[in-house]
C-alpha positions in Angstrom: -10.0 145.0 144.4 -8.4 143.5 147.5 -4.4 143.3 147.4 -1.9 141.0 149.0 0.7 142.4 151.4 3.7 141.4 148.5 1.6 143.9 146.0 1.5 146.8 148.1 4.6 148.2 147.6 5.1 147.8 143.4 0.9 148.9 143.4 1.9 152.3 145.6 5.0 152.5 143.6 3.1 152.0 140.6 0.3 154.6 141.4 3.1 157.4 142.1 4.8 156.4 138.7 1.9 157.0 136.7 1.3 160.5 138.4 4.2 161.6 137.3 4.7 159.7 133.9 1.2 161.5 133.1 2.6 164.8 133.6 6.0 164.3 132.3 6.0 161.5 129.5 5.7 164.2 126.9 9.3 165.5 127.5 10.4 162.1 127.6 13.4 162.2 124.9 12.5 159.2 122.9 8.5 160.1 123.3 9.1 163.5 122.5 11.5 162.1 119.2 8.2 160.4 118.3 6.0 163.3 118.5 8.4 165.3 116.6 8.0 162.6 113.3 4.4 162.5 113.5 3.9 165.9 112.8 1.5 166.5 109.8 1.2 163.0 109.6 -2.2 162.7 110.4 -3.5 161.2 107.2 -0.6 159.1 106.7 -1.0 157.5 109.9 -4.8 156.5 109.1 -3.4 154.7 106.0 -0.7 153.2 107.7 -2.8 151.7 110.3 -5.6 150.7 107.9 -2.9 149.0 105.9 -1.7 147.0 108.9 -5.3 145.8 110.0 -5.2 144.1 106.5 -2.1 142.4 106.8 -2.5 141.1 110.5 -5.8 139.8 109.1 -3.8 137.9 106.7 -1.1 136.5 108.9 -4.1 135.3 111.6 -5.7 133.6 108.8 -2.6 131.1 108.9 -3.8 130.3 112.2 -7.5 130.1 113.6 -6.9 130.1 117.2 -5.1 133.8 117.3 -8.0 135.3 115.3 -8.9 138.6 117.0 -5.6 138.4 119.1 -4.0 141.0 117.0 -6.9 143.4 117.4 -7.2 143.0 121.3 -3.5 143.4 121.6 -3.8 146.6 119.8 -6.8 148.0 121.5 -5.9 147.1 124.4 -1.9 148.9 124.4 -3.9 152.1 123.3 -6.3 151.9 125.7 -3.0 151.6 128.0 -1.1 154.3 126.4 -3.8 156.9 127.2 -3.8 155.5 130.8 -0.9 156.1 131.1 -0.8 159.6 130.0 0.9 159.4 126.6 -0.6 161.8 123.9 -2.9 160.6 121.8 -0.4 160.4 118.3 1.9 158.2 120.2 -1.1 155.9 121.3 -2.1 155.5 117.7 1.5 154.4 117.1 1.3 151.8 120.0 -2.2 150.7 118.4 0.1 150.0 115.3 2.5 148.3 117.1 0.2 145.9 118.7 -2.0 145.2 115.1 1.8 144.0 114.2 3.6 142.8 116.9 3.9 139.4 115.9 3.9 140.2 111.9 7.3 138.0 112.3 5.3 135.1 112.8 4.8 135.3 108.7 8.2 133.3 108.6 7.4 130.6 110.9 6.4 127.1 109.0 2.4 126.4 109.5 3.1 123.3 111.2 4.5 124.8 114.2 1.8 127.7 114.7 -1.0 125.1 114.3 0.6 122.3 116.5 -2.4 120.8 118.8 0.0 121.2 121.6 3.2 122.0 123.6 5.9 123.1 121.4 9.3 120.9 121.4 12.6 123.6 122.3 13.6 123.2 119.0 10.5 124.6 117.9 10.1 127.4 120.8 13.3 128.6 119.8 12.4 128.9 115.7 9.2 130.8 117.4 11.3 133.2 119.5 12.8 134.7 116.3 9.5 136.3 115.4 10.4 139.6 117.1 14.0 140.2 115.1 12.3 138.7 112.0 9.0 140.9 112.6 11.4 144.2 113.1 13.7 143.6 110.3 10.4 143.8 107.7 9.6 147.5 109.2 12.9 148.8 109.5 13.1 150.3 106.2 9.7 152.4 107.3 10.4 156.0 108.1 7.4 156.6 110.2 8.6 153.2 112.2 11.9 154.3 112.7 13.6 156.0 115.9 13.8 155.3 119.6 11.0 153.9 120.9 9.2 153.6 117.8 7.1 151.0 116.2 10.0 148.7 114.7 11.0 148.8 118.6 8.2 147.9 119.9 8.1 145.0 117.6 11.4 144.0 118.7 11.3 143.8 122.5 8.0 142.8 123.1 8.8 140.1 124.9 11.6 141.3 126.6 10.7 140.9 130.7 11.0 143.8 133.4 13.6 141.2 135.4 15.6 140.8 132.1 15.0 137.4 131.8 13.0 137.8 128.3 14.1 137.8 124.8 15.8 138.1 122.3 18.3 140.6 124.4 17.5 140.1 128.0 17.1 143.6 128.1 15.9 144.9 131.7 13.5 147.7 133.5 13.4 150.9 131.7 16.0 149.8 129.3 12.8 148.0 127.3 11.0 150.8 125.2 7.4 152.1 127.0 5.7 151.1 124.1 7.0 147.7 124.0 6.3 147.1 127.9 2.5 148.4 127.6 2.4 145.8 124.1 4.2 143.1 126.5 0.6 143.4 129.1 -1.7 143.5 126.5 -0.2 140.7 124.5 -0.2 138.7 127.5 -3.6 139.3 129.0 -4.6 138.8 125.5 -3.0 135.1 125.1 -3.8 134.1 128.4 -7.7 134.6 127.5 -7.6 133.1 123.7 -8.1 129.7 123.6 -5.0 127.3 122.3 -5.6 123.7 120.6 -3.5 122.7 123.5 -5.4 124.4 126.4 -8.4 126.2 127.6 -8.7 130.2 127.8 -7.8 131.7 131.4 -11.6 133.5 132.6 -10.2 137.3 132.8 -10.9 137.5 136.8 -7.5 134.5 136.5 -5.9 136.2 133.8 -5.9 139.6 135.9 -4.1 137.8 138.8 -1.7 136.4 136.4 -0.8 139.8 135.6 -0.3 141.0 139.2 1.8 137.9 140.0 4.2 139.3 137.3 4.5 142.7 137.7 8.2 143.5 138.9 9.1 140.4 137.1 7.3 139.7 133.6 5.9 143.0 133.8 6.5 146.8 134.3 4.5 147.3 137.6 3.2 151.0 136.2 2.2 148.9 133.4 0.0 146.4 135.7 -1.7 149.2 137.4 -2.5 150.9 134.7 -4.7 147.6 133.3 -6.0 147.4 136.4 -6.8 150.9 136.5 -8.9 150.6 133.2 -10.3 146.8 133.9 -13.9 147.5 133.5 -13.1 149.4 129.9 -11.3 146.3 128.7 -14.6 144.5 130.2 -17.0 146.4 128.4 -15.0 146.7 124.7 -15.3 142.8 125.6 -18.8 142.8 126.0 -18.8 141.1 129.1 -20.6 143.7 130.7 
């Protein structure tokens, strides 16, 4: 993979941060807060996450065009979260989070999820209320509670690195781990599904749309890691 000279710097930057997040991440506080609920919660979390396939079935059902999108999201932040050196329990919490990070799209009417094209701002600001919506149906979940966690996750998932996202503006390291991995994998994710209002991105296009944004859109050590596991995501694709 060739780079341009304006990548170098966030992609060595990048490429330290993950060195270190590998060895340290544990001991973060709020990753180490979740480690400490899941304990003995093996089973539980099995159930939980079979429980949440289900219902992100449902809510894609309102909708043909995200089918799937759900599932990639998910597999793909896990996939991430192990990259990236988190241990395995807090993955399976991010593969939660991405099965339901838009379950806040339940409350938005069918005629502005199916629209055959752009939506009007009135509309795209009805839409941005998914994330407060989607977190206010977990928050009364124990195992999704606490820093960092999976109602979190849910909420600033579309918060940007530069702080120009929503609903908070929140900015850099400020925006949950878990909730920056989701943000990558949600994007690559929409850039490749197809829209009744456009045509998928090929994934060689969608990867440079995710280099073009890290340090903006995107947490840079968050970038390299997708980049890191590309031909993974290729292969769980089956397009090689």
């Amino acid at each position: 993979m060739k780079l341009k000279e304006t990548e170098k710097t966030w992609y060595s930057s990048a490429k330290s941060k993950i060195g270190m997040r590998a060895k340290v991440c544990v001991y973060d506080k709020s990753i180490s807060q979740i480690c400490s609920q899941l304990q003995n919660c093996d089973a539980l979390v099995v159930t939980v996450h079979q429980v949440c396939e289900v219902l992100t079935n449902i809510m894609e059902a309102k909708d043909p065009f995200t089918k799937d999108h759900s599932e990639k999201v998910a597999v793909f932040s896990y996939m991430l979260a192990l990259e990236l050196g988190l241990p395995p329990r807090v993955a399976d919490l991010i593969h939660i989070a991405g099965h339901l990070h838009d379950i806040g799209k339940f409350s938005i009417p069918d005629e502005i999820l199916r629209k055959p094209g752009p939506l009007s701002k009135e509309e795209w600001e009805v839409v941005k209320k998914h994330p407060v919506i989607g977190a206010n149906y977990l928050k009364d979940i124990r195992l999704f509670q606490g820093k960092g966690g999976v109602m979190e996750m849910v909420l600033y998932h579309h918060e940007r690195w530069d702080g120009s996202g929503y609903p908070f503006g929140l900015k850099g390291e400020e925006i949950p781990l878990g909730a920056r991995i989701i943000s990558v994998a949600d994007a690559f994710s929409a850039m490749t599904d197809r829209r009744p209002y456009r045509e998928p991105l090929s994934f060689d296009a969608a990867l440079e749309e995710l280099r073009r944004g890290a340090g903006s859109q995107f947490d840079p050590m968050v970038v390299f890691a997708f980049l890191n596991i590309e031909e993974k995501i290729r292969s769980w694709l089956g397009l090689i």
